[in-house]
C-alpha positions in Angstrom: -37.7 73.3 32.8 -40.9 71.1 32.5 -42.8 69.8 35.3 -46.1 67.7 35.0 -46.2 67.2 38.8 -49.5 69.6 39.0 -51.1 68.1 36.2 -54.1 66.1 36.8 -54.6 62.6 35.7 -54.1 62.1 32.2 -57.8 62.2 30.4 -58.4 58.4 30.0 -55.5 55.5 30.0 -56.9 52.8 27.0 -54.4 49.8 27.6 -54.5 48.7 23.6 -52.0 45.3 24.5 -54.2 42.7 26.6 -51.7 41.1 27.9 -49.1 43.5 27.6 -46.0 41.8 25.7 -42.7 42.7 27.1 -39.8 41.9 24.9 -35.9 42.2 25.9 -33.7 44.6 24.4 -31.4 42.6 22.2 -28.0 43.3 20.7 -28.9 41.3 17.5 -31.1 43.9 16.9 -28.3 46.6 16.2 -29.5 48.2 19.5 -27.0 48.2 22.8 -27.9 48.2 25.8 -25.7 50.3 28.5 -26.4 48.6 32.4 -25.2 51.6 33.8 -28.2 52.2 35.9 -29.6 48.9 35.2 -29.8 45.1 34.5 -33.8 45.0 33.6 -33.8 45.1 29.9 -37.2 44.4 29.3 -39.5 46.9 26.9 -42.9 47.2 25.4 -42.5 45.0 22.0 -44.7 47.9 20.8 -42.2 50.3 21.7 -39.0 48.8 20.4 -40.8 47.7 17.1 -40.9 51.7 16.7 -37.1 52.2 17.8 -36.1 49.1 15.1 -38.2 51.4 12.5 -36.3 54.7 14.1 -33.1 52.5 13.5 -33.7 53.1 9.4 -33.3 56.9 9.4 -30.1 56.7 11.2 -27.3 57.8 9.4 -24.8 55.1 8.1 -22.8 53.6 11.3 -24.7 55.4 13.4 -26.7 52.7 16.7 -29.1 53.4 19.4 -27.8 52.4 22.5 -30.7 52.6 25.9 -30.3 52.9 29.3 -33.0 52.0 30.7 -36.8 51.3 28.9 -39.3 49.5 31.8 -39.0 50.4 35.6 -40.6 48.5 38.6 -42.1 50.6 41.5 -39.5 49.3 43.6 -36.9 51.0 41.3 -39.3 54.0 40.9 -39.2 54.9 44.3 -35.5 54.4 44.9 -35.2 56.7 42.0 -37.3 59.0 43.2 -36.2 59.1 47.0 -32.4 59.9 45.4 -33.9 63.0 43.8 -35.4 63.9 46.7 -32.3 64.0 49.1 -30.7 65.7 46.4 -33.4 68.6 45.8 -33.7 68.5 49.9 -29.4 69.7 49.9 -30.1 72.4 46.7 -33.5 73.5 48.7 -32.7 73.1 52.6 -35.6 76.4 52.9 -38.3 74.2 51.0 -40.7 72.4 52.8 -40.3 68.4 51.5 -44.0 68.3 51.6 -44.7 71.4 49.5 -46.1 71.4 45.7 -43.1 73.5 45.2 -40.4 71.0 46.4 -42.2 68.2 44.5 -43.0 69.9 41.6 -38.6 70.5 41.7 -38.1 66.7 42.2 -40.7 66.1 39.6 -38.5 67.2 36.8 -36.3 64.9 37.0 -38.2 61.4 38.3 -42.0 61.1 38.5 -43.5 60.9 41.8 -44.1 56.9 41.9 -47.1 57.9 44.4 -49.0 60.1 42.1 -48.6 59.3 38.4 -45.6 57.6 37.9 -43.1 57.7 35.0 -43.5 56.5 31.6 -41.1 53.6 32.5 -43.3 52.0 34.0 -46.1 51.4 31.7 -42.7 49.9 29.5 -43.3 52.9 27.3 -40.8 55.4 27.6 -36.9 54.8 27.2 -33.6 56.7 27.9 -31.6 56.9 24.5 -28.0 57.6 23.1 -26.4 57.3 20.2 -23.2 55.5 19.2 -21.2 57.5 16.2 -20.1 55.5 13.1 -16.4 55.4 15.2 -18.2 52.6 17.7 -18.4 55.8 20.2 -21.1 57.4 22.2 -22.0 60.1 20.7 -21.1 63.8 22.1 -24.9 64.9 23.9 -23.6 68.0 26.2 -24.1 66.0 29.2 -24.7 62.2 30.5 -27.7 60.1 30.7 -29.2 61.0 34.1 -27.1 63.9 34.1 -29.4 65.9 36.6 -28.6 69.4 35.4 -28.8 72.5 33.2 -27.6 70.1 30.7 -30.1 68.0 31.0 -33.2 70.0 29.5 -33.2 69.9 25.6 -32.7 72.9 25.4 -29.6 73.8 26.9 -28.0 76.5 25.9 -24.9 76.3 26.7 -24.0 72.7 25.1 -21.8 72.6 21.7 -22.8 73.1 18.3 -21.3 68.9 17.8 -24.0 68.2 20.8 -26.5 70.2 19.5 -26.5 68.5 16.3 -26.4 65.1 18.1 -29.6 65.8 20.2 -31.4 66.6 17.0 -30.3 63.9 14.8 -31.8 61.3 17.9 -35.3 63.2 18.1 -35.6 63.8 14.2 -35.1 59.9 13.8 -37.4 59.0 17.0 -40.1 61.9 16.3 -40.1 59.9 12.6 -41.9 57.3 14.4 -44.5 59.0 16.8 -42.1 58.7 20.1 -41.5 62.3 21.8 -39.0 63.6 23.7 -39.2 64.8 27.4 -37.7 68.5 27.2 -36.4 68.5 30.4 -34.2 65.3 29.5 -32.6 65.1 26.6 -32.6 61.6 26.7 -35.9 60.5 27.7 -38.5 59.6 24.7 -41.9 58.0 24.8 -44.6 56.6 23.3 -48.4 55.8 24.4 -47.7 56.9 27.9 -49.7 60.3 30.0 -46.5 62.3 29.2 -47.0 61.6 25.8 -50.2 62.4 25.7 -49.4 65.6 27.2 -46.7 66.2 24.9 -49.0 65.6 21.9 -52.1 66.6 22.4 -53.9 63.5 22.6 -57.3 63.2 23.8 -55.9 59.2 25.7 -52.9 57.7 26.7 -52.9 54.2 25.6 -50.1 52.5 27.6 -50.5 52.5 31.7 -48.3 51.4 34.7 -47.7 47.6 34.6 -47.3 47.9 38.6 -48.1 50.1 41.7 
């Protein structure tokens, strides 16, 4: 599964909003919102004016419903800390301290004390669909479903979720935003991962808190 724990620094951050405009996720928008994990609803407009464009190539009936788009350090590092004591039962032999523990925890939150995640720079989102029958959408696993089924790749998922994972990055790729292989779920634009991810020389979106 992926890891950008070791990676350096991304090459250059270029903030392009000045001030950043943060716009609410809205159900007018044909886009739902699931509080599951959260109550902050609050996005990059940047960044849902690409989902609202992603929202065209869906098939007929089909919605976006999102999890979670911006993340405040404070959640960050409760998010972070709960992947730890998790990785710390799986890995009782690992020292906590060790690149090797880390770079474990790493796939599954970013380390709020080196780079931090996507979410908060507001430019990264976790992302389902809801089927023309008003239903979530079969995906081989949950959203923050920290396991084999989470990586994109999985190969042990259904043919029906396999399908369903490819129709959500075909319509979100359409629009520039990438997907995070070791989530299914987690796509982003303008952020370091994305920048990894697509070989750009910049990320233009960084943290909107430390």
């Amino acid at each position: 599964m992926f890891s950008d724990a070791n990676l350096p620094e991304p090459l250059i951050i270029q903030e392009i909003e000045n001030p950043v405009s943060l716009v609410e996720i809205n159900e007018a928008d044909g886009i739902l919102f699931n509080t599951r994990y959260t109550e902050i609803k609050l996005i990059r407009s940047y960044i849902y004016d690409l989902i609202k464009q992603a929202r065209n190539y869906l098939p007929e009936g089909y919605r976006f419903v999102i999890y979670e788009a911006y993340r405040p350090m404070s959640y960050q590092i409760k998010l972070w800390d709960g992947v730890v004591a998790s990785m710390r039962e799986q890995y009782p032999n690992l020292d906590p301290a060790s690149e090797e523990f880390i770079a474990k925890c790493d796939v599954y939150a970013a380390n709020p004390y080196r780079q931090g995640s996507g979410h908060q720079s507001g430019a990264a989102v976790d992302i389902s669909l809801i089927g023309a029958d008003g239903e979530e959408c079969d995906m081989g696993g949950i959203v923050r479903g920290f396991d084999k089924t989470a990586d994109f790749d999985c190969p042990t998922i259904s043919a029906k979720a396999r399908h369903n994972r490819e129709l959500l990055r075909s319509v979100l790729s359409r629009v520039g935003l990438v997907n995070y292989p070791s989530e299914w779920w987690h796509y982003s634009f303008g952020d370091r991962l994305w920048a990894r991810l697509s070989g750009s020389k910049l990320a233009i979106f960084g943290k909107l808190d430390k």
